[in-house]
N, C-alpha and C positions, 0 to 999 in steps of 0.2 A: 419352378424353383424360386425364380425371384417374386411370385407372388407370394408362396407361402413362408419366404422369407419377409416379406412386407407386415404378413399376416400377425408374425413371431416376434417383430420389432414391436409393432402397435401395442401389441398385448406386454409388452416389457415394458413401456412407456407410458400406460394408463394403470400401472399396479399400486402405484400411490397413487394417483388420482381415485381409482376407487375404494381405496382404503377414508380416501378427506370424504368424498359423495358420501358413502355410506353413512360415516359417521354426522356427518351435516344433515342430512336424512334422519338420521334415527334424531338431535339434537331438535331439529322442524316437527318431529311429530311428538316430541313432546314423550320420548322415554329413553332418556339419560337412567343411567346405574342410578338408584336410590328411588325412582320412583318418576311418576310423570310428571312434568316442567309446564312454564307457558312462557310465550315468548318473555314476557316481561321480567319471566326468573332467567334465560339466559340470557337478556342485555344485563343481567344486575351483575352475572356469572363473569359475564367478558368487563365488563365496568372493574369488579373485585380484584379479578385479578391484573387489569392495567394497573390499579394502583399499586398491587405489591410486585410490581416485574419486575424491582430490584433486587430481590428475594429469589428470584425465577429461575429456572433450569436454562432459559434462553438468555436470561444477561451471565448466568456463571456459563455458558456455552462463551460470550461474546468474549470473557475475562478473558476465558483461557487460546483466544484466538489472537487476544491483545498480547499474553506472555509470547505467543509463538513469531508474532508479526515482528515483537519485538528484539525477540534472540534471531530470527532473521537478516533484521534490520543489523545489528550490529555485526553478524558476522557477513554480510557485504561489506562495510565499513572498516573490518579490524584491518585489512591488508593493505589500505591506503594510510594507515594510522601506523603502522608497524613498519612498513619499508622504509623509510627515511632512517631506522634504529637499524636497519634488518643491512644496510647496504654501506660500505666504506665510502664514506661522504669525501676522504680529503683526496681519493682518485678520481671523485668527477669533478668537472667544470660547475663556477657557480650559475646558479641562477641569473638572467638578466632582469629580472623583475624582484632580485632579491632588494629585506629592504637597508636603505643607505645608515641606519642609523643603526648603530651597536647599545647591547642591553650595557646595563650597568657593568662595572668590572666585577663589581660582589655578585650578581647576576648570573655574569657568564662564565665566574669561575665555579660558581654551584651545578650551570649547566653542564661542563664538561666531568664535572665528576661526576656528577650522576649517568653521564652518556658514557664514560669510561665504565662506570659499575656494570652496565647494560651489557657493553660490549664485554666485560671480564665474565657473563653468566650466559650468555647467546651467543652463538657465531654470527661473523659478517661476513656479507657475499660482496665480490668484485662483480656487480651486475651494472652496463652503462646501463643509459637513460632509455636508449631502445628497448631494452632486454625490461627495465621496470615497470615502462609504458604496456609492452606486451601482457605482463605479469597482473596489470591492476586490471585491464582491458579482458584478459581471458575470462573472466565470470560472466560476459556478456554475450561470448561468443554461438553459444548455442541458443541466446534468449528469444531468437525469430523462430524455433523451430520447435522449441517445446511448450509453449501456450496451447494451441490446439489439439494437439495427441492429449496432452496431459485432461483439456477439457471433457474430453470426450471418453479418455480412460476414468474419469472421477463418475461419469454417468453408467458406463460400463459396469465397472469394480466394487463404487461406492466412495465416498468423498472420504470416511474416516479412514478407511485402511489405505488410500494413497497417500493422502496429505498426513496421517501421523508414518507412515513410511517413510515419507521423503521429509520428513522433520529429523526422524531419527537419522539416517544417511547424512544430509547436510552435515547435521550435530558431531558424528563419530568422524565427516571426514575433514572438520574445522581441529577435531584433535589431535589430527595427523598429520597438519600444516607444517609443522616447524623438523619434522623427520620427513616430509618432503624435500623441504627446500634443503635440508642436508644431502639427500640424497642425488637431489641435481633440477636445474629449473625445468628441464623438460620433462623429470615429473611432476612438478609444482603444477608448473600449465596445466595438467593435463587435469590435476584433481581439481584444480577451481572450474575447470571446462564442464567437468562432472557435477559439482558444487553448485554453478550456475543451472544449470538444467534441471537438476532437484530442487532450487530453491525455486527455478520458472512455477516448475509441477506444481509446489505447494502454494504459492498464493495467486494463480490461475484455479484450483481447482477446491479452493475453501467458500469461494461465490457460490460455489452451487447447493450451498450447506442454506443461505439465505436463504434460497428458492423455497426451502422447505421448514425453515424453523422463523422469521421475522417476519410475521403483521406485519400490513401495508401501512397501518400509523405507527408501527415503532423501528421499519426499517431503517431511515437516517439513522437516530440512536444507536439500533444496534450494530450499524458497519462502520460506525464513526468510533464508538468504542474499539472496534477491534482495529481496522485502519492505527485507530492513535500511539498502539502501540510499534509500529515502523518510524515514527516522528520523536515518539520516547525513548529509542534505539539507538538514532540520530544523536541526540543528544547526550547522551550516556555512553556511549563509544566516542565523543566527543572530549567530554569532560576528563573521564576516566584514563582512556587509552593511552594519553601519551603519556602521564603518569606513571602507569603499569609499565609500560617499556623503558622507563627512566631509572624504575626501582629496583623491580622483579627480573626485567628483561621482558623482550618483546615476545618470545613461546607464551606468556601467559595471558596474553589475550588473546588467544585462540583457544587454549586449554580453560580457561574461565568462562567465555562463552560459548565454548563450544559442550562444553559441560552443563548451561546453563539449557542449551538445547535438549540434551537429553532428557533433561527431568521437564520438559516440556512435551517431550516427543510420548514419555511413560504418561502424564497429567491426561493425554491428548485423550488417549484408548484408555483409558478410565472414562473420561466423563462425557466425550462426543460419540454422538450418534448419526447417522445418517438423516432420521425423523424422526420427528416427538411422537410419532405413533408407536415407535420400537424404543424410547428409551427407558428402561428398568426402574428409574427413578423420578420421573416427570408427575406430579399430579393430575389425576381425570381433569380437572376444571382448566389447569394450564393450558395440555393436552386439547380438550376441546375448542379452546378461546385460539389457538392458534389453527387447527384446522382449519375452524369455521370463516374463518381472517381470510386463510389462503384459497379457502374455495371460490368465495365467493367473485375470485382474480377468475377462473375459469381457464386458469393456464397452467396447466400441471408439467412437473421437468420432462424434459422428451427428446432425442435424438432424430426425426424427422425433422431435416432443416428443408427453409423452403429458401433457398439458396440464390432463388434468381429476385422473388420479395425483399431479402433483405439485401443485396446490391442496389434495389433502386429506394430502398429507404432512406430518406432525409434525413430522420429523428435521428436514427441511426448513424449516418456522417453527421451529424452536427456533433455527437459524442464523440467519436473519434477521433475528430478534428480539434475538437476542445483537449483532448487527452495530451495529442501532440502539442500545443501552446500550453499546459498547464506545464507540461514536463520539460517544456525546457526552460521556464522557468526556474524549475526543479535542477535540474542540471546544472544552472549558471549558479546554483548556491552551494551544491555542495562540490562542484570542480572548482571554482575561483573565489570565493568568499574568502576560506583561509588564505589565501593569494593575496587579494584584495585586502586584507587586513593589514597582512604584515608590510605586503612593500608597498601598500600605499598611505595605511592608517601608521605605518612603521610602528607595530606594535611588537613586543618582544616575542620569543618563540613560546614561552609558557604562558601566557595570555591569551594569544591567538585562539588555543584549543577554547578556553572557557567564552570567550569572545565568538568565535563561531555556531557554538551551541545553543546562543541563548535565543534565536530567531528561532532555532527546534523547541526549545521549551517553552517559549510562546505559542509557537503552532499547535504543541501537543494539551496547551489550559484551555486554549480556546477550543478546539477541535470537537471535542464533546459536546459543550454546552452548546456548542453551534445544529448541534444534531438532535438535542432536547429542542432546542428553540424550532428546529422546522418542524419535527413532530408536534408540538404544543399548538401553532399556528393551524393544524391539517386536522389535529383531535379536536380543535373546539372551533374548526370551520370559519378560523379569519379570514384563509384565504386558500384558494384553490392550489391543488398537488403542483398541477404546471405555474403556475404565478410562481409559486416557494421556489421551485427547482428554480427558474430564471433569476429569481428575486437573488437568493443566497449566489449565484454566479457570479451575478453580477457586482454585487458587493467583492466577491472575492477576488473578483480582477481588476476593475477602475482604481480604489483605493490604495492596494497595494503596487499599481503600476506606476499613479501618480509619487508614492512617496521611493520606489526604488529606483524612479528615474531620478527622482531628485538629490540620492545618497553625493551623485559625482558632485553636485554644486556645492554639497554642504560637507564636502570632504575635510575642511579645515580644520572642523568644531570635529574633535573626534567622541563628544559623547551625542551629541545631535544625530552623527554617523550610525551609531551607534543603533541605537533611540528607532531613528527611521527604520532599517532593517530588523528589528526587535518586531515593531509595531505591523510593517507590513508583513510578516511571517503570521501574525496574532490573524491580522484581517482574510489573509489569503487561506486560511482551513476554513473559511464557510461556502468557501467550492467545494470542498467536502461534501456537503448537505443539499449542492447544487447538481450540474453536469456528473460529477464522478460519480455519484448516484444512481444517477439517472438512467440508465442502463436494466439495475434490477425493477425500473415501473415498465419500460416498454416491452420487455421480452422476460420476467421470471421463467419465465422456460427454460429460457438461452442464458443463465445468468453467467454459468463457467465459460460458455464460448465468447460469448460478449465480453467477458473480462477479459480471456484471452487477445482478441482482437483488438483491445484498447491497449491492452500491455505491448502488444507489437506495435503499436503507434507510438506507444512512449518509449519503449528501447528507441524505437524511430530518430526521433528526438534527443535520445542520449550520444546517439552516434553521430548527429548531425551538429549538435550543440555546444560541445565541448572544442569539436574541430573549428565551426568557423567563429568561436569567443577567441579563440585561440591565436587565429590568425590577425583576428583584428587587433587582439593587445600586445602582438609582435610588430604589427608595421607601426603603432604608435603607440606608446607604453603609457602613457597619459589621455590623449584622446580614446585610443582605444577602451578605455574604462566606460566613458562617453557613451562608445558608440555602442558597447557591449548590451548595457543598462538601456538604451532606446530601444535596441532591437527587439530584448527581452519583451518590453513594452509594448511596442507594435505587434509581435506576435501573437501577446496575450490578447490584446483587443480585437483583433482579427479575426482569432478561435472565439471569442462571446460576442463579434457578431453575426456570426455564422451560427451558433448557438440558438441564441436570440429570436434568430428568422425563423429556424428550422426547428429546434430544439419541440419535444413533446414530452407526457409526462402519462398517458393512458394507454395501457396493453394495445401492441399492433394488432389488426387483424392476422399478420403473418405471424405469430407469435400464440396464439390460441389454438388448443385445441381441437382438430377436428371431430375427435370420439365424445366430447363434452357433450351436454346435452345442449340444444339450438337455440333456446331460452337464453345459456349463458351467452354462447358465441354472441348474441344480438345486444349484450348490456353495451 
């Protein structure tokens, strides 16, 4: 049984592989649909259509990954933005880190009428600090355990009908947030618990969509576009949100983006496919120029892990290990940034919001073009795939560590402040196109699990990041800033250079194919 079970797996797992063989076979011998080719007509084919990929069924694939990434991204975000409206501020204790300086009195008396308005259109919960803490924390609670199922369901199932599933789900139960928390926090828990595990699912199992539709020279590009839409999210639930709960009341930024989601989740199962071999609307020449791309990798998606190979891979921790210093960098911006603004830049509460945002919307202008730039260096052969990957790392950590250690010294100048964390937000997405990458060259096989695996390194990191920033800016509310912002630092450089040593950028042998033909395994 367990052979002819082996037998049953292989044969599922080489069914796209010989769908690309075939087709790269029939394009090698020269009888493509319309008549027979020679080589020199299909570089012209693959040349034609890299120039119009912005045209392409693979970048409107990438759009609509950006829309999703994005309605994502904010509905993690809305309930950090929303509690402070959502909760009767004047039965908790203030903040010790609140800041000492009061807005204007014309200021603060717009701000309480507005926060009056709020409160006259939403209910407020008597929830303490424990019970809030619990509440922003539960989205994360399942996020070690649904990376992997979810991987390996997207290979099973198919990548579109999980991930536009668990978009839709997210979506309808982000609409249902505010008749939770009426209803009682222990069902609120329970549905961000749910929330978090569907949202795990969906950006753990949209990598494996790469595997099969981004060219090896236009892969940065296209997962930089879509990535950039989680960073555009940031930003926009940033700006927006406190806003909405100022105006409208805070129900409508769950009910706006979780609406927003929908029509993302409908967008999804329109226009995604699993492969460019199966999608109804792709052009033959597209169609072909992407196959031929992917064959040539000689590592088709596959569910045979070679489990004890990849423990003792290097390439492989060096990614990992980057994921955890990347993210808690990540962490220390969007747990204390607003923090750090207010009581230390002592900026008012409606500034804050736009003031925080603008380090995302730096990250989100650079993000992209950082992803054309490594693709353009690797199409016209400046520099070698592993050089770029290290190269674009590396920039994205030195620079941005040297200027966010420096924010504590130049705390005074509050537009310098400013300034600095704008700019190192801009420099640090060209790890984008580095490390966080790097993943879909070593193993395109493995890309859903591999992503999984890095996503548990960075929840990792989210849980370990916040607690001990935490503790340092309670035993000293000034140095602690200090020490926060060095740590950050040292940890980022530590991940790149571990990276650095180890890091790789050409399919493992554990990672290829065994059913491929021997020719390939040997490139």
């Amino acid at each position: 049984m367990a052979e002819d079970q082996d037998i049953f797996n292989a044969k599922v797992n080489t069914s796209v592989w010989e769908k690309r063989t075939k087709m790269s076979n029939t394009i090698e011998a020269g009888t493509i649909v319309g008549g027979p080719v020679n080589n020199d007509t299909v570089n012209m084919a693959q040349v034609q259509t890299s120039r119009k990929g912005f045209c392409s069924v693979r970048h409107g694939l990438a759009l609509i990954l950006h829309l999703c990434n994005l309605s994502i991204s904010t509905q993690q975000m809305n309930m950090s933005i929303a509690l402070p409206v959502m909760v009767n501020n004047t039965a908790l204790p203030s903040s010790p880190n609140a800041s000492t300086e009061r807005p204007p009195i014309d200021s603060q008396d717009n701000w309480n009428e507005t926060l009056n308005k709020s409160k006259a259109v939403a209910a407020v919960y008597d929830w303490s600090p424990e019970i809030q803490g619990i509440i922003l924390s539960s989205l994360n609670y399942g996020s070690f355990l649904a990376p992997i199922p979810s991987s390996y369901m997207a290979e099973v199932f198919g990548t579109r009908y999980l991930s536009g599933t668990c978009m839709f789900i997210t979506s309808v139960l982000a609409l249902f947030t505010p008749l939770a928390a009426d209803t009682g926090v222990t069902v609120l828990i329970v549905l961000r618990v749910i929330q978090g595990i569907v949202q795990v699912a969906l950006l753990t199992s949209q990598y494996s969509i790469w595997a099969r539709w981004a060219p090896p020279q236009e892969r940065s590009q296209l997962i930089t576009i879509a990535i950039a839409g989680s960073v555009l999210g940031c930003f926009i639930i940033f700006l927006v949100g406190g806003y909405l709960c100022q105006t409208i009341g805070w129900p409508y930024v769950f009910y706006i983006f979780g609406g927003i989601g929908c029509v993302c989740s409908f967008l999804w199962f329109a226009v995604i496919y699993d492969d460019p071999v199966n999608h109804p609307f792709i052009s033959t020449r597209e169609k072909e120029y992407i196959v031929c791309s992917l064959a040539q990798e000689g590592s088709p998606p596959g569910w045979s892990l070679p489990t004890k190979a990849m423990i003792k891979s290097l390439p492989l921790w060096s990614i990992l290990i980057f994921y955890f210093s990347d993210y808690w960098h990540f962490f220390v911006q969007t747990s204390y940034l607003p923090t750090f603004i207010t009581s230390v830049l002592q900026a008012n509460i409606r500034d804050s919001g736009i003031l925080s945002a603008l380090p995302f919307a730096s990250a989100c202008i650079c993000l992209v073009p950082g992803g054309l730039l490594a693709d353009f260096l690797l199409s016209r052969k400046i520099l070698r795939l592993n050089t770029i990957r290290k190269l674009f790392t590396a920039i994205g950590v030195i620079l941005p560590a040297v200027l966010f250690t420096s924010v504590f010294w130049v705390r005074s100048s509050f537009s310098t402040t400013i300034a600095f964390l704008t700019i190192s937000s801009a420099i640090k997405s060209f790890a984008q196109s580095g490390a966080l990458v790097n993943f879909m060259d070593i193993a395109p096989r493995y890309s859903a699990l591999l992503r999984a695996l890095s996503q548990i390194f960075s929840y990792l990191a989210g849980a370990i990041s916040p607690t001990v920033n935490g503790f340092l800016i309670s035993q000293d509310p000034e140095l602690g800033w200090r020490n926060v912002f060095l740590l950050s630092a040292a940890v980022g450089i530590l991940g790149l250079i571990f990276y650095l040593i180890f890091g790789q950028a050409e399919v493992q042998d554990w990672a290829k194919c065994r059913h491929a033909p021997a020719s390939e395994q040997t490139e």
